[in-house]
C-alpha positions in Angstrom: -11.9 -6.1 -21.8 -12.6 -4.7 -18.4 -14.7 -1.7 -17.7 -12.5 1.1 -16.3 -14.4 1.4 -13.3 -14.4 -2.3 -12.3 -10.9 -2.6 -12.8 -10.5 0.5 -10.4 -12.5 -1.0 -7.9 -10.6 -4.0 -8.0 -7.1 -2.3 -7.4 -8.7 -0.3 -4.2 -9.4 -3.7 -3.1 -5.7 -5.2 -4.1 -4.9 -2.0 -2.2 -6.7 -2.7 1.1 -6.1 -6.8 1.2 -2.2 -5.8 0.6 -2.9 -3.4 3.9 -4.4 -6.2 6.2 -1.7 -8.8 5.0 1.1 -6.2 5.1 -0.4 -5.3 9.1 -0.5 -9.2 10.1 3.2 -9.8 9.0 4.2 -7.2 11.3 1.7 -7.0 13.9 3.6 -8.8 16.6 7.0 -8.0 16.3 9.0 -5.7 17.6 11.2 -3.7 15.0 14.5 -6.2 15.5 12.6 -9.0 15.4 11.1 -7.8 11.9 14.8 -7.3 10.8 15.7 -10.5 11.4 12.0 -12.7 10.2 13.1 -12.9 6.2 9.6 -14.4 5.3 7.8 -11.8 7.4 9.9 -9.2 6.0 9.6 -10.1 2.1 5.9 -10.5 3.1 5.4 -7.1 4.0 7.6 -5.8 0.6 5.8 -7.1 -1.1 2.3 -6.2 0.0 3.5 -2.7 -0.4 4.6 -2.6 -3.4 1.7 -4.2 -4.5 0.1 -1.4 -2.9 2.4 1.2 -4.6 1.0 -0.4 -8.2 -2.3 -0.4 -7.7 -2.3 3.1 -6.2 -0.7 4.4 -9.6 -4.2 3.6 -11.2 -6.7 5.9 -9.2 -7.0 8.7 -11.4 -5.4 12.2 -10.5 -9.4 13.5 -9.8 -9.5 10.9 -6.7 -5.9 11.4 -5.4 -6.5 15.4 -5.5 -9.5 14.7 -3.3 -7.7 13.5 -0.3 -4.6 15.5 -0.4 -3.0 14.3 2.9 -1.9 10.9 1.4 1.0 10.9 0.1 0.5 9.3 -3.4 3.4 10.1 -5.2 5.6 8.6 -2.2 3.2 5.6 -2.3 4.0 5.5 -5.8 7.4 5.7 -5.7 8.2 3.2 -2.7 7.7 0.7 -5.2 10.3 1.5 -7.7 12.9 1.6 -4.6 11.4 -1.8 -3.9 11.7 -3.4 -7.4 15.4 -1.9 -8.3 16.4 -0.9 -4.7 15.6 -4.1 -2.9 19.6 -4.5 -1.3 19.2 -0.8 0.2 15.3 -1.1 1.6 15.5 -0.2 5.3 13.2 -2.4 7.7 12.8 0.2 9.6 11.1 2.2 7.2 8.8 -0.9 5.6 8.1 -1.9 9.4 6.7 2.2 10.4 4.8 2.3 7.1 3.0 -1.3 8.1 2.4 0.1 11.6 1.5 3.8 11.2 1.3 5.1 8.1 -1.1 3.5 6.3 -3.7 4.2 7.5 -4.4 7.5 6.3 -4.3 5.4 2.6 -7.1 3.1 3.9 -9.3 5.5 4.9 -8.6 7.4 1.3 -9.2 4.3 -0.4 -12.3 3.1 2.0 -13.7 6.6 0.4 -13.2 6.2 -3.1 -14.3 2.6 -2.7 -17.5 4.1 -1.5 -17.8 6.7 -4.4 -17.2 4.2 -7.0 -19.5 1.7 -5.6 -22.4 4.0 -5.9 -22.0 5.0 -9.3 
């Protein structure tokens, strides 16, 4: 059995390896050409709703310290993802790889940090 803190740290790094890979599936494309690349597409799906799993797992305590993300969208995104998949906009998954994640990061580059040290 895992120590609770280990297996913390691990999903805030599932969290920020889903970021990078979820970035470089999108990185280069313009928004119709990310409609149209299937494997780029799924790619990026899936990365965050990997994200949206392993974000449900950082205690209430951490999440209330950085207020600004989002984390019950984050949450959510993946249910939409799992039992939604024939309604997910590109548009959406493609602005979330580009912009928006990065206030997540630098939440979960923090915590990383905390729960490093202890």
């Amino acid at each position: 059995m895992r120590k609770p803190k280990r297996a913390l740290r691990l999903r805030l790094w599932d969290i920020l390896r889903a970021i990078e890979i979820a970035r470089r599936a999108v990185a280069d494309l313009t928004l119709d050409e990310f409609q149209s690349d299937d494997i780029r597409r799924s790619a990026a799906e899936r990365c965050v709703e990997i994200i949206s799993e392993a974000s449900r797992h950082i205690p209430p305590q951490l999440q209330a310290e950085f207020e600004h993300v989002p984390w019950r969208q984050i949450a959510s995104i993946g249910n939409i993802l799992r039992h939604g998949y024939d309604i997910v906009d590109a548009e959406i998954i493609w602005k979330l790889t580009q912009v928006e994640l990065s206030a997540l990061e630098e939440a979960v580059r923090q915590i990383l940090s905390e729960v490093e040290e202890e």
